[in-house]
C-alpha positions in Angstrom: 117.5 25.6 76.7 120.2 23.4 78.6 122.3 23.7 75.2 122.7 27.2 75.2 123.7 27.5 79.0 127.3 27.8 77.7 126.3 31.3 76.2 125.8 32.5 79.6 129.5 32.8 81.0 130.5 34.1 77.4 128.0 37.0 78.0 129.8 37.7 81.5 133.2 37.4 80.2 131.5 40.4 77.4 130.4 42.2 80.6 133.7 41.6 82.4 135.8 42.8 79.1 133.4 46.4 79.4 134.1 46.8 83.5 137.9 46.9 82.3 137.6 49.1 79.5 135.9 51.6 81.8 138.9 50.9 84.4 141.4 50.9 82.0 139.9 55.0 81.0 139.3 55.6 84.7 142.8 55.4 85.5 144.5 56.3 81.9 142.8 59.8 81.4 144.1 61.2 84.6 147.3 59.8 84.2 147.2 62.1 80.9 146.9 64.5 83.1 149.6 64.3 85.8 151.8 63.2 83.4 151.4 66.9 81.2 149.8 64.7 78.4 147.1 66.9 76.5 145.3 65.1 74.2 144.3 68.4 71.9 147.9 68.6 70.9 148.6 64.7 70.1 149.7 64.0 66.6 147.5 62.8 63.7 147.5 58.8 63.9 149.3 59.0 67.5 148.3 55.7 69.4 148.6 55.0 72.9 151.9 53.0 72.4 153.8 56.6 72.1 152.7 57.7 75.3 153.0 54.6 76.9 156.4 55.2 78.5 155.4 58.3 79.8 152.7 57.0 82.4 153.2 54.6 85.5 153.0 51.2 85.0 149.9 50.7 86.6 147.9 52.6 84.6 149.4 50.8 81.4 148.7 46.9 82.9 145.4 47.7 82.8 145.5 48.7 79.0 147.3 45.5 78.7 144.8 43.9 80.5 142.3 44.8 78.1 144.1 44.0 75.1 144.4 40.5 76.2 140.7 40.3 77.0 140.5 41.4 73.1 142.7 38.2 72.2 142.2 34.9 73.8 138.8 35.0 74.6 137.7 35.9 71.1 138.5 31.8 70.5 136.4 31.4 73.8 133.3 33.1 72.2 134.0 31.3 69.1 133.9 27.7 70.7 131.0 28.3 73.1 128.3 29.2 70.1 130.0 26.0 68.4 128.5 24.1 71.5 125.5 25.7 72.2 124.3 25.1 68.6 125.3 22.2 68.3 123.3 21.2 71.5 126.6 21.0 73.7 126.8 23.8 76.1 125.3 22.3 79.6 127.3 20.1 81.9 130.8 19.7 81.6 130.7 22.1 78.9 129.3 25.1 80.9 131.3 24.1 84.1 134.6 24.5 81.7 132.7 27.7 80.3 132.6 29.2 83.9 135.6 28.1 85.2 137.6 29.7 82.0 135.9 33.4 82.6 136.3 33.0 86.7 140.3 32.5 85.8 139.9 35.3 83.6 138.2 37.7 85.9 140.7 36.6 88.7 143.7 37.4 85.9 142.4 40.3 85.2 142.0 41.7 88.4 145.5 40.5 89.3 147.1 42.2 86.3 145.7 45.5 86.5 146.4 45.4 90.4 149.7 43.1 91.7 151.2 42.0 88.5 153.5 39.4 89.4 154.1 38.0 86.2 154.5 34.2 87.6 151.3 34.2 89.1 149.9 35.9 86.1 151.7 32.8 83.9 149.4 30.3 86.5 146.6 32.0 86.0 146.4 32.1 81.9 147.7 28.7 81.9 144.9 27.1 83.6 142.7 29.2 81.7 143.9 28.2 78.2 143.6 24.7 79.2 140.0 25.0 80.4 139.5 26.7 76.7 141.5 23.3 75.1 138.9 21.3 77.3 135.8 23.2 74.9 138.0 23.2 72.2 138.3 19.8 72.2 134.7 18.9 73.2 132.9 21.5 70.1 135.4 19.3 67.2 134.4 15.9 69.2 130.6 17.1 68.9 130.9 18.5 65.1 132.9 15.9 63.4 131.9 12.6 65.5 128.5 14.0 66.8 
């Protein structure tokens, strides 16, 4: 069971991912509101991109927020089932694992909140390295086993 240890922070960074969707609509429908949008009268095909402009930014970084939880991670997922089945995911593997969706979480929550772009840059840096780190490990473990 050690192996698949690794799966456990990928189903938390799944959880995580559905917390902000449910922020991201929490805050975006009653900006619709206040801002006079009315979704009944949108046009065939209309995305939120058209409206985007219309609503404070706020609101919008955590759409953004969720798109990028939609983007990186998606490798994430890939590389921890890589390691769990190839009987990989424990130790430094899972700590990696953990640490990748705990800079996540914390990135998330400062996007959709503060926003300071530098800080934001720190924060996705460290957590793309952590991912390089599995990355690395899961085509050690398949090609040199």
């Amino acid at each position: 069971m050690e192996a698949v240890t690794v799966l456990a922070p990928a189903a938390v960074l799944v959880l995580w991912s559905l917390v902000m969707l449910m922020w991201m609509t929490a805050t975006r429908f009653p900006a619709f509101t206040r801002a006079g949008i009315k979704l009944s009268e949108a046009q065939p095909g209309a995305r939120y991109v058209d409206v985007e402009s219309m609503l404070p930014a706020s609101v919008n970084w955590k759409s953004h927020n969720y798109t990028h939880l939609m983007e990186q991670p998606t490798i994430f997922y890939a590389v921890v089932v890589i390691l769990a089945l190839v009987g990989e995911g424990s130790g430094v593997n899972a700590a990696f694992a953990w640490a990748y969706v705990a800079i996540r979480v914390v990135h998330s929550i400062w996007q959709a909140t503060v926003n300071i772009i530098s800080v934001r840059v720190i924060l996705f840096t460290l957590s793309t390295l952590c991912l390089w780190v599995l990355a690395i490990n899961a085509v050690r473990a398949t090609l040199f086993g």
